[in-house]
C-alpha positions in Angstrom: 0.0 0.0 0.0 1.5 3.5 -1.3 1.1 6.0 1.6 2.7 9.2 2.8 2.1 10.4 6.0 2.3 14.0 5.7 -0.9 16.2 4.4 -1.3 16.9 0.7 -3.5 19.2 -0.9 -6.6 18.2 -1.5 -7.7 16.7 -5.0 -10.6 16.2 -7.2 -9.9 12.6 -6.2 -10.7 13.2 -2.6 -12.7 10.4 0.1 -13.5 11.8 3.5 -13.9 9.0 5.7 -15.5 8.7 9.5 -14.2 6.0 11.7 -16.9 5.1 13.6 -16.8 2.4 16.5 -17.5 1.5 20.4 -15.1 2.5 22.7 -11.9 0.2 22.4 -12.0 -2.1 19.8 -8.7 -0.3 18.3 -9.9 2.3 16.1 -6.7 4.4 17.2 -4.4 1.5 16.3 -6.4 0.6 13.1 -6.3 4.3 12.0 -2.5 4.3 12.8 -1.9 0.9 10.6 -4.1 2.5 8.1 -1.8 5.3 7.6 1.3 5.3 9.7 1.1 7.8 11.2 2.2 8.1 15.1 -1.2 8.5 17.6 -1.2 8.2 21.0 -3.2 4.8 21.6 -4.6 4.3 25.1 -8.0 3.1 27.0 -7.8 6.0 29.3 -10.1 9.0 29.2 -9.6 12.4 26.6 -7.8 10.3 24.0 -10.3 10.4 20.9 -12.5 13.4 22.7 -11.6 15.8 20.0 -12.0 14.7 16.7 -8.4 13.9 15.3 -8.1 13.8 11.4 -5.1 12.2 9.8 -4.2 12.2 5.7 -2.3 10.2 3.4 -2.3 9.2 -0.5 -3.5 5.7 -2.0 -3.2 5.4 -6.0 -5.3 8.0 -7.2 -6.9 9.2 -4.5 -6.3 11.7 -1.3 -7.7 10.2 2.1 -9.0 12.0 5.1 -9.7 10.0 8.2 -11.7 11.5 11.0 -11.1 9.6 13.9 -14.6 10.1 16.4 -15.2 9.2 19.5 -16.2 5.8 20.6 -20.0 5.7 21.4 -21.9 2.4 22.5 -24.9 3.6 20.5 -25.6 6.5 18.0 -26.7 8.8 21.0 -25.7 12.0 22.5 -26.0 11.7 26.3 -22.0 12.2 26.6 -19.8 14.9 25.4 -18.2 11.7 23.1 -21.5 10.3 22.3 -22.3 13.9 20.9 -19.5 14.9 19.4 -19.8 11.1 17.1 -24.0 11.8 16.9 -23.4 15.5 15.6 -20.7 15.2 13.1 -22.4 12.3 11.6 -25.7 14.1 11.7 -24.6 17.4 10.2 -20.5 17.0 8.7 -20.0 16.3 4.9 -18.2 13.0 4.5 -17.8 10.1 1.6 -18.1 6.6 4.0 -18.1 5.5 6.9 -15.9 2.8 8.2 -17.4 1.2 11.2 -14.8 -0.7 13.2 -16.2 -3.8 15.4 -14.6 -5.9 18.0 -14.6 -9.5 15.6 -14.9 -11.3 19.8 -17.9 -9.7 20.5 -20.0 -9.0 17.2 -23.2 -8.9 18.7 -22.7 -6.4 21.3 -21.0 -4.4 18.8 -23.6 -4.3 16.0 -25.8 -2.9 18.8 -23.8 0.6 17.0 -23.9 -0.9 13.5 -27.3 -1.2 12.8 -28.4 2.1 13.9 -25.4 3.2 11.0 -27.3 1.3 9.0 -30.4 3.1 9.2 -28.3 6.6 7.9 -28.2 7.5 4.0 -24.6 7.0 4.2 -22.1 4.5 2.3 -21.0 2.4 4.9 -18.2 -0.4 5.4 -17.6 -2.7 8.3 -13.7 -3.2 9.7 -13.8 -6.6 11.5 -11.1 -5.7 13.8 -9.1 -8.1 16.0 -10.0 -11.0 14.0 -6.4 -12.6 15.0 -8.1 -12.8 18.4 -11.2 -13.9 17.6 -9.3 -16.8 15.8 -7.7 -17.7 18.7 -10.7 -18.4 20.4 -12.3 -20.3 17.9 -14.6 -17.9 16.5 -15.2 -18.0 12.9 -17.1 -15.2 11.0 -17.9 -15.9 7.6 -17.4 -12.0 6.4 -18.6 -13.0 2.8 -21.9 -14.1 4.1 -22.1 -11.2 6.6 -21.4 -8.6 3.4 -24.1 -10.7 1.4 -27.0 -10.3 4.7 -26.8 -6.4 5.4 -25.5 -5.5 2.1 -22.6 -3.9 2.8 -18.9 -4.8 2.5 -17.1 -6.7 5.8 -13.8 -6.8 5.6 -11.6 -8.8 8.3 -8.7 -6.7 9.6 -6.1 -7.1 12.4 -4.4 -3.5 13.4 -2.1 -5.2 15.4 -0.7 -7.3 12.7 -2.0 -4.8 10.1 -4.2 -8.0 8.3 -6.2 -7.0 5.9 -5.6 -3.7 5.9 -5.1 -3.2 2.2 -8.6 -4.7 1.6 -10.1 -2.6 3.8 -8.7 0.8 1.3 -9.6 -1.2 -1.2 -13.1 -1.8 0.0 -12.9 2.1 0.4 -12.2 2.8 -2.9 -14.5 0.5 -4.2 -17.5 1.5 -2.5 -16.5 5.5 -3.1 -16.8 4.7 -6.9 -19.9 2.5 -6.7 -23.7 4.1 -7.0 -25.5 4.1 -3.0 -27.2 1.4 -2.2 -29.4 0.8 0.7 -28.1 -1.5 3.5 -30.4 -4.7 4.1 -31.8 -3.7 7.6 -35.0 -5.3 8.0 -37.3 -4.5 11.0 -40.4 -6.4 11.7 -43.8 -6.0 10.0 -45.5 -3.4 12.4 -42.2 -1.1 12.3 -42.0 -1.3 8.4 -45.4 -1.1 7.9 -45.2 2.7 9.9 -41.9 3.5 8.1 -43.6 2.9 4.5 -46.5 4.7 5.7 -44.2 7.9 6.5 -41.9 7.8 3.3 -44.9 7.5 1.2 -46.1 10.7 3.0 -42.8 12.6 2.5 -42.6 11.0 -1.3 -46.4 12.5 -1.8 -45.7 15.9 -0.5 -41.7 16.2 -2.3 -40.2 17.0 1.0 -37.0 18.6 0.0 -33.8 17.0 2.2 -30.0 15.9 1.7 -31.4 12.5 3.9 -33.2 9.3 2.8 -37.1 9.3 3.2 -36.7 6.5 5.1 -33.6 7.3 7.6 -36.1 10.5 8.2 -39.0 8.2 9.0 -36.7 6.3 11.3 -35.3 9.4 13.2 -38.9 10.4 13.3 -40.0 7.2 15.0 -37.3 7.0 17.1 -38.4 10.5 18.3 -35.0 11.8 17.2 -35.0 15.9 18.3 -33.2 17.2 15.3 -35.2 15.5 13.0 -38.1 16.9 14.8 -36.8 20.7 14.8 -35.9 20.4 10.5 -39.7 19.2 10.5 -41.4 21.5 12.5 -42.4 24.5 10.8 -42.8 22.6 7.6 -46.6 23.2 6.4 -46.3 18.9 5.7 -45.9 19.1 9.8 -49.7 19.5 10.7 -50.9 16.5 8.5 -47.6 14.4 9.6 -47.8 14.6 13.4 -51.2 12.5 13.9 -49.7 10.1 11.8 -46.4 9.8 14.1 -48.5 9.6 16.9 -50.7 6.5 15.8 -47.3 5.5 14.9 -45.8 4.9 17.8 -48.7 3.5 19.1 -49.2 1.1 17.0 -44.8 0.2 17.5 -45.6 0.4 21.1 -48.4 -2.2 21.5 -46.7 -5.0 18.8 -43.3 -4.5 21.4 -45.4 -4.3 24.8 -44.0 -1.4 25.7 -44.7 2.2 26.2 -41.1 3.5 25.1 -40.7 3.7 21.4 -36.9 3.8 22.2 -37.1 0.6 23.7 -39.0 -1.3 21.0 -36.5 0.3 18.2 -33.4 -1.0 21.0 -35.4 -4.4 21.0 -35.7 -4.2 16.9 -31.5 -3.6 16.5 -31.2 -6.4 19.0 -33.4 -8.9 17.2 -32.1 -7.9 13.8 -28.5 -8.4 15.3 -29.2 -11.6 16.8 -29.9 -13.0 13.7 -27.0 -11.4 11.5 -24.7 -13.7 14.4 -26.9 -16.6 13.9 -26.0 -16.8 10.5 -22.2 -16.0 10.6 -20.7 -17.0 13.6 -19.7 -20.3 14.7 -17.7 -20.7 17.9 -16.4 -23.8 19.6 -17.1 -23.6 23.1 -17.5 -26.0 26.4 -21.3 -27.4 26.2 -23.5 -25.4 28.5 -26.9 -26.4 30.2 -29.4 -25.2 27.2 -32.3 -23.3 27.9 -35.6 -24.1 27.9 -36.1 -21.9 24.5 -33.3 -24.8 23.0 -34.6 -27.2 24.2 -38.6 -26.4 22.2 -36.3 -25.3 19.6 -35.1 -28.7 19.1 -38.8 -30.3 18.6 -40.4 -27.7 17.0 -37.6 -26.6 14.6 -36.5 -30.2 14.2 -35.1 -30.3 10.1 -37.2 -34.0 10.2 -40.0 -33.5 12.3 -40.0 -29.2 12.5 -42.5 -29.0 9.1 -44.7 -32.1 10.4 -45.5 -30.4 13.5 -46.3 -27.2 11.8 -48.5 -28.6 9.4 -50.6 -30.6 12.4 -50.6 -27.2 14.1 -52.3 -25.6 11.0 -54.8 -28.8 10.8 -55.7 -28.2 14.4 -56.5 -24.5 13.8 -58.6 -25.6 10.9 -60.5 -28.3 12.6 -61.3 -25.7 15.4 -62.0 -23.0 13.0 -64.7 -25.4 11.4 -66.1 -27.2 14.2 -66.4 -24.6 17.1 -66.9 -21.4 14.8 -69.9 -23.5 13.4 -71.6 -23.4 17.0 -72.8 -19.8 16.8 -74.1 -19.6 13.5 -77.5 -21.0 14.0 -78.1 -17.9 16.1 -76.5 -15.4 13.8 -78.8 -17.3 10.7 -81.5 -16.9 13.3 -81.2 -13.2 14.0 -80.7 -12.1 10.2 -83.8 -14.3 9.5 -85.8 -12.8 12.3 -84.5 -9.2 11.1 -85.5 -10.1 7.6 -89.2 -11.0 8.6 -89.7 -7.8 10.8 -88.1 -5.5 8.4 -89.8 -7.0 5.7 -93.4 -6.4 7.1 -93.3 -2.9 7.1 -92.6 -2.7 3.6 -95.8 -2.8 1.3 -93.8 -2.1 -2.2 -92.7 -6.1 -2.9 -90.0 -4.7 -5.1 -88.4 -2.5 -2.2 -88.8 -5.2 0.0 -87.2 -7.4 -1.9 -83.7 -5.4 -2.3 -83.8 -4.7 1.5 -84.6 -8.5 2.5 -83.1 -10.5 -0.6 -80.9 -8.1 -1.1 -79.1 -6.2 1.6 -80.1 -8.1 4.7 -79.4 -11.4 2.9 -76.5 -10.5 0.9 -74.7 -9.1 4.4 -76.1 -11.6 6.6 -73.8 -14.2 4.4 -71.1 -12.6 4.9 -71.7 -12.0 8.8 -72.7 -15.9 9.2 -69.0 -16.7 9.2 -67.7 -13.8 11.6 -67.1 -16.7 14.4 -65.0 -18.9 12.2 -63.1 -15.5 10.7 -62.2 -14.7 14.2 -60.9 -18.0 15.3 -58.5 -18.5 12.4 -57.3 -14.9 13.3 -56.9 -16.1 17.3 -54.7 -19.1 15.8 -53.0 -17.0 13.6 -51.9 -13.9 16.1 -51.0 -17.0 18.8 -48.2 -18.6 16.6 -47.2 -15.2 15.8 -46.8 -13.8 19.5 -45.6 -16.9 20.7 -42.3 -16.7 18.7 -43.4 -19.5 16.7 -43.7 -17.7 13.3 -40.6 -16.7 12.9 -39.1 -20.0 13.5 -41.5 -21.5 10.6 -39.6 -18.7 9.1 -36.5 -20.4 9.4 -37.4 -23.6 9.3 -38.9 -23.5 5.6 -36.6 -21.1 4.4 -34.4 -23.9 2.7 -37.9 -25.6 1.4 -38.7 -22.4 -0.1 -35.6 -21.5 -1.6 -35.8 -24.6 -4.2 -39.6 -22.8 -5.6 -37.8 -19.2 -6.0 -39.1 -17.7 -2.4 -37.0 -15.7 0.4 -37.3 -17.1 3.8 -39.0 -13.9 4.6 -42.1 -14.2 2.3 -43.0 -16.8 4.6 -44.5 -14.0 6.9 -46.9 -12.7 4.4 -48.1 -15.9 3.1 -48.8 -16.7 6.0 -50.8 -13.3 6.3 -52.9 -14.1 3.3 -54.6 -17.0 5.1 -56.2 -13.9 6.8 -56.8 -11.1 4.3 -54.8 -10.4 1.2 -54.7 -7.0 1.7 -52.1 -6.6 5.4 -50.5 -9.7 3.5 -50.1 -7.7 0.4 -48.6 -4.5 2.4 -46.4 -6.8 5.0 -44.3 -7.7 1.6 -42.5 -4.7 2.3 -40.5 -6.3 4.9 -38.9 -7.9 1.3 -36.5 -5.4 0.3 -35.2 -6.6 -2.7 -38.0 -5.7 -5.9 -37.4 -8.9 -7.3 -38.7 -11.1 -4.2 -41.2 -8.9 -3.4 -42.8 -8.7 -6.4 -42.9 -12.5 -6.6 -44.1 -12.8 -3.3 -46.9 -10.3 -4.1 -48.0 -12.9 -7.3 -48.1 -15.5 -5.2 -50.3 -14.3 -2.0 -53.2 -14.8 -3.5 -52.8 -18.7 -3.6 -52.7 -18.4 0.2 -56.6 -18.7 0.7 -58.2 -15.7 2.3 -60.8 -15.6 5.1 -63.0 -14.2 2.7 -63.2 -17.7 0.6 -64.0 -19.8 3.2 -67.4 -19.4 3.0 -67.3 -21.0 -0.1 -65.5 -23.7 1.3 -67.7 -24.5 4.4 -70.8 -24.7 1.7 -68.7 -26.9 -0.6 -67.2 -29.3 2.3 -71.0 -29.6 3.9 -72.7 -30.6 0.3 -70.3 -33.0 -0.6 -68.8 -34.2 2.7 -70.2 -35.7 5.7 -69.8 -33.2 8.4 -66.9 -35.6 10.4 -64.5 -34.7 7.4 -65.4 -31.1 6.5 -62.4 -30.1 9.1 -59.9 -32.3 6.9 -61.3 -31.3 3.8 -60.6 -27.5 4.6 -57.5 -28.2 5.8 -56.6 -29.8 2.4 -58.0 -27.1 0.5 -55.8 -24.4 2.3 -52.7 -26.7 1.8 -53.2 -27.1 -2.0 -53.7 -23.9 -2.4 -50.2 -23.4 -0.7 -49.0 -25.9 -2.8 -49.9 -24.9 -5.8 -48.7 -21.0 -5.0 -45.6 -22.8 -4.5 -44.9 -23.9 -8.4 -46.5 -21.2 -9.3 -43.7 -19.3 -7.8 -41.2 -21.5 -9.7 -42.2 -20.8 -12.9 -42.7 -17.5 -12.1 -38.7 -17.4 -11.3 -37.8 -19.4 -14.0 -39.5 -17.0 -16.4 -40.3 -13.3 -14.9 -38.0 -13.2 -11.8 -35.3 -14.6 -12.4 -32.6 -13.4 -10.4 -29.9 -14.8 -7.1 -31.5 -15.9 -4.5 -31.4 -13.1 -1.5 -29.8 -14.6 2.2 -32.2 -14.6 4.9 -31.7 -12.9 8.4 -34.9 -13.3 10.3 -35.1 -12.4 13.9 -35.9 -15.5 16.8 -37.1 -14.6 19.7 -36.7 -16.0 22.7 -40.4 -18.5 23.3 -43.0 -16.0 25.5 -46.6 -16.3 26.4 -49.0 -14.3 24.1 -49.8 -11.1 24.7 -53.8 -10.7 25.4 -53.9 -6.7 24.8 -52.0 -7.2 21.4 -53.8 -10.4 20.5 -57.1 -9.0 21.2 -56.2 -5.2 19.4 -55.3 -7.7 16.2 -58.1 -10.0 16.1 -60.2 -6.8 16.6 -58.8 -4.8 14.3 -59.1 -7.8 11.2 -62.2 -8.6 12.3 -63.4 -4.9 12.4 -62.4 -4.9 8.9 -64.0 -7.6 7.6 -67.2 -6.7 9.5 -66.7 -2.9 7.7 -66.6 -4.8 4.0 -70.0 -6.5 5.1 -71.2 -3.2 6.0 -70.3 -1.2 2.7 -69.0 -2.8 -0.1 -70.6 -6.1 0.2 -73.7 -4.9 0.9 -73.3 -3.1 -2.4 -72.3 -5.6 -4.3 -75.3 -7.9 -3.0 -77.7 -5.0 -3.7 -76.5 -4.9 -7.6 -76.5 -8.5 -7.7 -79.8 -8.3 -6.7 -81.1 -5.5 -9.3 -79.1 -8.0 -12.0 -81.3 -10.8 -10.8 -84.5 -9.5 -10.8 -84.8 -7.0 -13.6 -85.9 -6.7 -16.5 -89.7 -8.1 -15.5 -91.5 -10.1 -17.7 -95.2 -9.4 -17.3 -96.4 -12.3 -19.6 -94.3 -14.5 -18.0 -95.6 -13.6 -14.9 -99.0 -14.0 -15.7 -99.1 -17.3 -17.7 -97.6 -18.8 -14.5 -99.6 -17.1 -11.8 -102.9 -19.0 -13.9 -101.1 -22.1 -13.5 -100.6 -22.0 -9.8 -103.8 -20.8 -9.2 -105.2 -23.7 -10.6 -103.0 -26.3 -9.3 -104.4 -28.6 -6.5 -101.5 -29.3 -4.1 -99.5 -27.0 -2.4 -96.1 -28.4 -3.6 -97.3 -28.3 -7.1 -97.2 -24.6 -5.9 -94.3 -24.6 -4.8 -92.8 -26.7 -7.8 -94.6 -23.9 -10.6 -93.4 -21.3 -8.0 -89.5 -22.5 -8.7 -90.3 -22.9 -12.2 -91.2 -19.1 -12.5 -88.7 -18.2 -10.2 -85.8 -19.8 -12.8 -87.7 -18.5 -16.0 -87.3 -14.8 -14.4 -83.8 -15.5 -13.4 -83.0 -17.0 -16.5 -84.3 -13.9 -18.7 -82.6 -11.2 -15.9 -79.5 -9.0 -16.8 -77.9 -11.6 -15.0 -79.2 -14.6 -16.8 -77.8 -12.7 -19.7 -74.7 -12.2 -18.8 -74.2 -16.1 -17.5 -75.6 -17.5 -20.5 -72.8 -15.0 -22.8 -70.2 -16.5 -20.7 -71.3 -19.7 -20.1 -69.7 -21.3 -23.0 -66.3 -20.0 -21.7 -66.8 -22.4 -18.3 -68.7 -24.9 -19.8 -64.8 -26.9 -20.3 -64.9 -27.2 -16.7 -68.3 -28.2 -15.9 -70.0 -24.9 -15.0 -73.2 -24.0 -15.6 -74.1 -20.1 -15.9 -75.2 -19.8 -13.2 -71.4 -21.0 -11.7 -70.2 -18.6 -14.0 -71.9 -15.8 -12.8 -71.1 -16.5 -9.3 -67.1 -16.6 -10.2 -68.0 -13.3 -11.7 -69.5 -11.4 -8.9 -66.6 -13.0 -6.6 -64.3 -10.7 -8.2 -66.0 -7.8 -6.2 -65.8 -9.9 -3.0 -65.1 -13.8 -2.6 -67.8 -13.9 0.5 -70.4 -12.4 -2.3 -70.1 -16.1 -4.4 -72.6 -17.8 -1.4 -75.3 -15.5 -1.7 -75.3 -14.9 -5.4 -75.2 -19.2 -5.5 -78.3 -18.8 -3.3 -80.4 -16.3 -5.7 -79.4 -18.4 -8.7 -80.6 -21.3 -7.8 -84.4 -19.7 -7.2 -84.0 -20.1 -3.7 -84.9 -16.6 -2.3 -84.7 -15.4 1.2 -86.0 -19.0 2.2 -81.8 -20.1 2.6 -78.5 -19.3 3.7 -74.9 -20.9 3.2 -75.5 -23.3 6.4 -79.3 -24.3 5.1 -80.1 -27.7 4.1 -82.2 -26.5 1.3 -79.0 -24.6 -0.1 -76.8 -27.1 0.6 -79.3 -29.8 -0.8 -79.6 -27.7 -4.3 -75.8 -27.2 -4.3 -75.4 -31.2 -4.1 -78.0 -31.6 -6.7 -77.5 -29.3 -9.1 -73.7 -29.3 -9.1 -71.8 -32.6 -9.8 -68.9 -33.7 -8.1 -66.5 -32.8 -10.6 -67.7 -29.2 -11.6 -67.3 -28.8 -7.9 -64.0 -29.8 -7.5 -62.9 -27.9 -10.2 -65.3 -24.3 -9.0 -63.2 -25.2 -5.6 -59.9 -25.0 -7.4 -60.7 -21.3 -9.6 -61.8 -20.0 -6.0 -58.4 -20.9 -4.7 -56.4 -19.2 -7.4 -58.1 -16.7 -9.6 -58.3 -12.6 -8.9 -58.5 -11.6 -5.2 -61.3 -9.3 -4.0 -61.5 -5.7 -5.5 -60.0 -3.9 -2.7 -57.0 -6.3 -2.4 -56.5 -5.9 -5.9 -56.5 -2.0 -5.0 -54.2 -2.6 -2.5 -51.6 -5.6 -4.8 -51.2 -2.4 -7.5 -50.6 0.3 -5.1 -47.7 -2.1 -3.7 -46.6 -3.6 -7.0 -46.0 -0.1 -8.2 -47.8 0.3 -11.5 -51.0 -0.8 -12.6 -49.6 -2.9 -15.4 -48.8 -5.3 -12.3 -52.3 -5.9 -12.1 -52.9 -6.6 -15.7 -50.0 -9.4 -15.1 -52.0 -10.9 -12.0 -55.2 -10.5 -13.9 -53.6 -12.8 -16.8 -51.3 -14.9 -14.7 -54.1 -16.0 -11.7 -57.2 -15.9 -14.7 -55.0 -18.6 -16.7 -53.6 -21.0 -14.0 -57.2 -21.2 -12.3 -58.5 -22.1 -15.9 -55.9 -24.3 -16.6 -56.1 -26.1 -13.1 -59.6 -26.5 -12.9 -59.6 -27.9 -16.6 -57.3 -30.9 -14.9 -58.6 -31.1 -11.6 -62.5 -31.5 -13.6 -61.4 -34.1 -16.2 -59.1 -36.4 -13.5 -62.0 -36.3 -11.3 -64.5 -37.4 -13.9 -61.9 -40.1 -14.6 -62.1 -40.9 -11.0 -65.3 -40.5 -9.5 
């Protein structure tokens, strides 16, 4: 390495660099190997108070050094702390080399990753690694570089190792674009952080900083940040949002400190980066209890079996004890039908409010109890721990279809609602993965479909196997999302494979208050789509299904049931008519224009039409089944006579393969919304559209013909 210790003027060729550590782990000596020059090198107090600059020559280019204090954390409680916090916050430099103690990472990442969070180029000096050698630790610095996405180079000042890589690394990084470091937080604390940049990116906010390391400093309730933004005219709309902010941070982390959850984040994210990178030989301690589950439930035989029993035992309960209220909610709409109804003389009116609206949202309602019970099982495995060590534990399985370890999370979201699973991609931070893993979500099945399910597994199976049979569903859906994926990275993603840092937490009983603000808030939701946009879409299915009138129609059959003898001859005629209407509605029209488009899969149009009006909402395909099949007001998805005319009227097969475009095509219209907002451009949704519309087609087409074969 070419270097002259004596200062030169400065050149266009010029890299200002902060070195940036905790106190002791031989920035002094590294800066002194770096560039021989003579500095006093000492533990005691005063020696890298005042910031001490040193400059030399390598090739082309003219290096200053700023040595800064050593600070534990990127604080400014003491004078050091504040002299490092307030050069980095407000000094012009190129990089930032932070030095680390390579015999105890973890502690000194704690520094690190808030470094990471800054719009600065950064490089990590792992220092002392002769030492850490010497006590059998071995970090795997490629890997590390590769996981936060900067370079980690392995340096010794002592014996000056590595020091020529490290200039290099400089130099490299100095001539390269910026790109952002990998540090993930968990879903509640990226899902606030998006919220804010997309805030700032709305409004243009003017600044030298990333949106997002202002969004961070914001959260973190950092004062500077808070005094450049305060008499903004952005400040008024931004502060309400901030506050619900940290709210929302504080209840996911149990605490009421924002500071501490962001201290637990940094120590969670850093936990992980060790996980991955470290490997020490050491004298065999007593393991803890969180070991010891670990070794049953994240078993690489039986880790995956036991996950998959845990999901059939959430599905079992979901079916058989959410099934228990229903009768009374069936009940209650029924009753409310009947009372409403008879104080309403126009029959037409009556029948949008009853057939209609009452109907059309009491569907949708019926199946709040098993809704809330899939969201229980969901929010326990996530507070729990558990989650993130599914996480893990498929993250190899997943990598052979195309997926990062962390899409995992909101797959695993879409079993609830598409739409938090849709925004929770974020936590992906390469475009590549998350774009796949958006694609794929929709495979996952959403609360919204199981209605469809339930009416399905209760006309076709005996009620002893529905559990199972849902179960099944859900995991072939997951299945199939799964080559999906594949292909999709074959073809339109393809791309390396990103590594995986995910955070494990130590095993902790669930959290009531955050359990209970979750299942709430999901099931709030849900009940607010029954409320508005259901009832909407159950309003227009309605007019579709009952207009245009046909007079004659009307009257040749009212002669014949006035003159037939028995009342289910009446009844019988009364169907008749009621099919002949339905047949001749808007809707009739628009089944029997698409019907030839389903009939490959065994649909009739009035199938068709029900896969049509899912596309506004998936709970919408029971009740629209319900008024097709000249049922009226008379049923509901848990009714015999509903379930009877589904059996009758729908063949095995046709079912099967109904089952299967439910599972894959087009989510809901709001989580479509919600898929292009995240994708980035509507033309995403046009893929989706294409991509979900053909596999269901082509899938059901299979699943039909083998079970014809079968059956």
């Amino acid at each position: 390495m070419n270097t002259i210790e004596k200062q030169c003027p400065i050149t266009a060729n010029h890299i200002k660099v902060a070195l940036v550590g905790q106190p002791n782990v031989g920035k002094s000596m590294l800066i002194n190997s770096v560039s021989n020059a003579h500095l006093h090198v000492g533990n005691f107090s005063g020696v890298t108070v005042d910031k001490t600059e040193v400059l030399f020559d390598y090739k082309k280019y003219h290096f200053t050094v700023v040595d800064l204090p050593g600070t534990y954390a990127f604080t400014d409680y003491t004078i050091e702390e504040r002299v490092t916090h307030d050069y980095l916050c407000a000094e012009d430099y190129d990089i930032i080399i932070n030095v680390v103690d390579s015999t105890n990472l973890e502690k000194n990442l704690q520094l690190t990753s808030e470094l990471l969070t800054m719009s600065k180029k950064v490089i990590i000096a792992l220092n002392m690694s002769d030492e850490a050698e010497k006590e059998n630790i071995i970090i795997d610095a490629e890997y590390m570089s590769e996981l936060i996405g900067v370079p980690c180079i392995k340096v010794s000042a002592a014996t000056k190792m590595g020091i020529a890589n490290l200039i290099d690394a400089v130099v490299m990084k100095h001539e390269s674009s910026k790109n952002r470091p990998k540090l993930v937080f968990s879903e509640p604390v990226e899902e606030e952080i998006a919220q804010i940049v997309w805030y700032l990116d709305k409004h243009k906010f003017q600044s030298e900083n990333s949106y997002r390391n202002i969004a961070i400093n914001l959260l973190k309730n950092n004062k500077r940040t808070y005094e450049e933004l305060h008499d903004e005219p952005i400040w008024t709309e931004l502060q309400p949002i901030l506050i619900e902010a940290s709210k929302h941070i504080e209840l996911h982390h149990d605490s009421d400190d924002v500071k501490e959850a962001f201290a637990e984040e940094y120590a969670s994210f850093n936990r992980g980066v060790v996980a991955e990178v470290v490997k020490q030989e050491s004298v065999k301690e007593k393991k803890t209890l969180t070991e010891k589950i670990d070794n049953i439930l994240i078993h690489p035989i039986f880790g995956i079996p036991i996950f998959l029993f845990f999901m059939w035992a959430l599905f079992q309960l979901t079916f058989e004890i959410g099934a228990i209220p229903m009768d009374y909610i069936d009940s209650f709409f029924i009753w409310l039908g009947d009372t409403i109804g008879a104080t309403i003389a126009n029959d037409d009116i009556r029948s949008m409010i009853v057939d209609g609206v009452i109907a059309g949202v009491g569907a949708v309602v019926l199946f709040v109890p098993n809704i809330i019970i899939l969201f229980i099982g969901i929010a326990l495995l996530e507070s729990t721990g558990y989650m993130s060590r599914v996480a893990f534990l498929l993250d190899g399985f997943f990598h052979k279809f195309g997926l990062h370890g962390q899409s995992f999370i909101p797959l695993v979201t879409g079993f609830g609602c598409s739409i938090p699973a849709y925004m929770s991609a974020r936590i992906l931070k390469n475009d590549r993965d998350r774009l796949l893993t958006l694609f794929i979500i929709g495979f996952m099945s959403c609360g919204a479909r199981l209605p469809v399910y339930v009416l399905f597994a209760g006309a076709f199976f005996s009620p002893d196997m529905a559990g199972n049979i849902l179960f099944f569903i859900y995991v072939s859906g997951a299945m199939l999302g799964l080559i999906a994926a594949k292909v999709l990275k074959l073809t339109a993603f393809k791309g390396v494979d990103e590594p995986f840092v995910m955070e494990m937490p130590k095993y902790r009983l669930p959290s009531v208050k955050l359990i209970w603000h979750t299942v709430l808030t999901k099931t709030m939701m849900y009940l607010k789509k029954a409320g508005t946009f259901i009832a909407g879409a159950a309003m227009l299915v309605w007019f579709l299904s009952n207009y245009p009138h046909n007079l004659t129609l009307q009257q040749e059959y009212a002669s014949k049931i006035e003159m037939a003898v028995s009342e289910s001859e009446k009844m019988h005629l009364q169907n008749k008519l009621d099919e002949a209407l339905l047949e001749q509605s808007y809707l009739g029209s628009i089944g029997k224009f698409s019907e030839p488009i389903f009939e490959p899969l065994g649909f009739d149009w009035k199938m068709s039409v029900a896969l049509q009006t899912g596309l506004a909402a998936k709970e919408v395909v029971v009740s629209t089944l319900g008024v097709l099949y000249a049922l009226g007001s008379d049923v509901d998805q848990e009714s015999n006579s509903l379930v009877t005319a589904i059996s009758e009227n729908i063949s095995f097969a046709s079912a099967i393969a109904f089952i299967v475009v439910i599972m894959i095509y087009l989510p809901c219209l709001a989580a479509s919304i919600v898929f292009t907002r995240e994708a980035g451009h509507i033309k995403y949704f046009f893929y989706l559209f294409f991509f979900t519309s053909v596999t269901a087609y082509v899938m059901a087409f299979i699943a039909y013909h083998i079970t014809l074969l079968i059956v």
